[in-house]
VOGU-3710 file (C-alpha; in Angstrom, 3 decimals, decimal comma):
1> xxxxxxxxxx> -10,172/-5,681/42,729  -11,890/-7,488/39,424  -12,680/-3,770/38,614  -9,002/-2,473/38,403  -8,264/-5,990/36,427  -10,674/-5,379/33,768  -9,326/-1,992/33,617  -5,651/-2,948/33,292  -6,820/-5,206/30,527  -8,439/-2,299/28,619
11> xxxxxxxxxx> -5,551/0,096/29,273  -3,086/-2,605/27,706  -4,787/-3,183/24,736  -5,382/0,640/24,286  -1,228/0,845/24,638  -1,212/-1,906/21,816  -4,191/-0,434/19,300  -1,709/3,330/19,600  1,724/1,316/19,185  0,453/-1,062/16,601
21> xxxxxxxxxx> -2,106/1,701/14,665  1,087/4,618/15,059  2,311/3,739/11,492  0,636/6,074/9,158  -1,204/4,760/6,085  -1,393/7,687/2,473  -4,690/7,002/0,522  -2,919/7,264/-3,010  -5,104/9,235/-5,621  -4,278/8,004/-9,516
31> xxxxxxxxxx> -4,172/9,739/-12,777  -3,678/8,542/-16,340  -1,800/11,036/-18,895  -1,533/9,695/-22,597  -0,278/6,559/-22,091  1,076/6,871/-18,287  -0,458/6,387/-15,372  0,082/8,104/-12,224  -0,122/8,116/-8,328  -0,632/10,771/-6,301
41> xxxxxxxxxx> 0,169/10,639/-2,062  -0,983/14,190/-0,467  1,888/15,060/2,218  2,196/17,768/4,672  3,221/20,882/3,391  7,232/21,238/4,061  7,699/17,407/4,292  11,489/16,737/3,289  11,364/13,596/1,457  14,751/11,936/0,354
51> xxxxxxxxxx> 13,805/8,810/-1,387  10,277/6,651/-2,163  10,233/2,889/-2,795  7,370/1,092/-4,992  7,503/-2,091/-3,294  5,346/-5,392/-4,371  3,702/-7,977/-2,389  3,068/-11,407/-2,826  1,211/-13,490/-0,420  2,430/-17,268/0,227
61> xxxxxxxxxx> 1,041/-19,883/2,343  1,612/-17,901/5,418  3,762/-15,224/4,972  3,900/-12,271/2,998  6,882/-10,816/1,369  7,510/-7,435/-0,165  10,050/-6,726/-3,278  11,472/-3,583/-4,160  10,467/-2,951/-7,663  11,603/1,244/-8,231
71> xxxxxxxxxx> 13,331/3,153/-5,767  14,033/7,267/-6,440  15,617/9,972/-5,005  14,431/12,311/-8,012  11,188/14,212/-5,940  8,401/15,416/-7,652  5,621/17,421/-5,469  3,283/19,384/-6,905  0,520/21,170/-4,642  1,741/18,959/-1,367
81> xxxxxxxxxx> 1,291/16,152/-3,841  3,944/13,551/-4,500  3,957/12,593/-7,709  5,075/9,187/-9,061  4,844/7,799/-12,255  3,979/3,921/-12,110  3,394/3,423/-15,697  6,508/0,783/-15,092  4,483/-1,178/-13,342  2,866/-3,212/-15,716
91> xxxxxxxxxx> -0,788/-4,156/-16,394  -0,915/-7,553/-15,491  -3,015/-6,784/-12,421  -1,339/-9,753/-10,454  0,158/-7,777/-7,323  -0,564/-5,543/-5,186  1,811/-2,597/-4,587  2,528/-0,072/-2,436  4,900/3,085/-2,085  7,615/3,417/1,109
101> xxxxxxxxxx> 8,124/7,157/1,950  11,095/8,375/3,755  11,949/11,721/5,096  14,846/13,299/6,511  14,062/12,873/9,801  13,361/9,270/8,685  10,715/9,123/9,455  8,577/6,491/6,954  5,137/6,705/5,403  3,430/3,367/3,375
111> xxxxxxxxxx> 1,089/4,220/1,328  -2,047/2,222/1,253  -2,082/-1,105/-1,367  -3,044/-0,720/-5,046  -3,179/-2,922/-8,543  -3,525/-2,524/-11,753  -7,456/-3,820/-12,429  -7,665/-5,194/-16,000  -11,343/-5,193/-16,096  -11,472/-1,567/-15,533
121> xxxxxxxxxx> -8,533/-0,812/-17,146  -6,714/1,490/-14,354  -5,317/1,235/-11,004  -7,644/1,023/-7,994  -7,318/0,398/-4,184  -6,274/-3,346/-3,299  -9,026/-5,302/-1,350  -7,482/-8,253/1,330  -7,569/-11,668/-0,911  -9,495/-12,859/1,893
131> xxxxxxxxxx> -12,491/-10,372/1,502  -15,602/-11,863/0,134  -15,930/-9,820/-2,626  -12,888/-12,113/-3,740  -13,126/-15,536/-4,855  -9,938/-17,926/-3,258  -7,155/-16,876/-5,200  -5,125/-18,786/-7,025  -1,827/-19,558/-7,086  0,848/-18,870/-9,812
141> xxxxxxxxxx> 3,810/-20,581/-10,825  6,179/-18,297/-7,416  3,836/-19,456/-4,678  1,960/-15,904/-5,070  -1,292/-15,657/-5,046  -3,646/-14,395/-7,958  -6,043/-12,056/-7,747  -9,943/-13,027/-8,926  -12,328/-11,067/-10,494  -14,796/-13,131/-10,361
151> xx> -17,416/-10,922/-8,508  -16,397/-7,463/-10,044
//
């Protein structure tokens, strides 16, 4: 009897890891071409894509909140790469982004976080704030936090 509890447990939070982990996560690539920069998100060949989001997000006291910032229905894929120019964006380093996929079968796709890093002067993969290659961030004037580069 404990057996088949223990078991039960471990089935349950196998169901929740699939349910919860089922959203699927696009390691953007980026590129800088004169004076625009540029993500890349590999799909799978013969994806139909209809639209793509930037979104940012901004991290208050204990909630996070994400703002549209570009939206597009104008598709550009080159080798099963989408191709999405974020020179928009800005270079103030101070959010972290992320890009919204959806398909025809809408189906969605996030792609993973990124910011602009001023130190090294491109975009890079976000880290969590609360990483400890961070330093506590600060906040701005919106209740945001700022990103620290303290330790970089």
């Amino acid at each position: 009897m404990f057996s088949r509890k223990n078991n039960l447990i471990i089935y349950l939070c196998l169901l929740i890891l699939s349910i919860c982990g089922d959203r699927t996560r696009i390691k953007p690539e980026f590129s800088k071409q004169d004076e625009d920069y540029f993500v890349h998100l590999p799909i799978k060949k013969g994806l139909k894509i209809i639209k793509y989001e930037i979104l940012d997000q901004c991290y208050g006291d204990y909630s996070f909140s994400s703002t549209v910032i570009a939206s597009s229905d104008r598709i550009n894929i080159i080798e099963n790469n989408l191709v999405i120019n974020i020179g928009s964006l800005g270079t103030d380093g101070v959010y972290d982004h992320y890009i919204v996929i959806t398909t025809v079968d809408e189906n969605i796709f996030c792609s993973d976080s990124f910011f602009f890093h001023k130190k090294k002067k491109k975009f890079v993969l976000s880290k969590n704030y609360k990483n400890e290659n961070w330093r506590k961030p600060r906040r701005n004037l919106f209740g945001c936090y700022m990103r620290s580069y303290e330790n970089e």
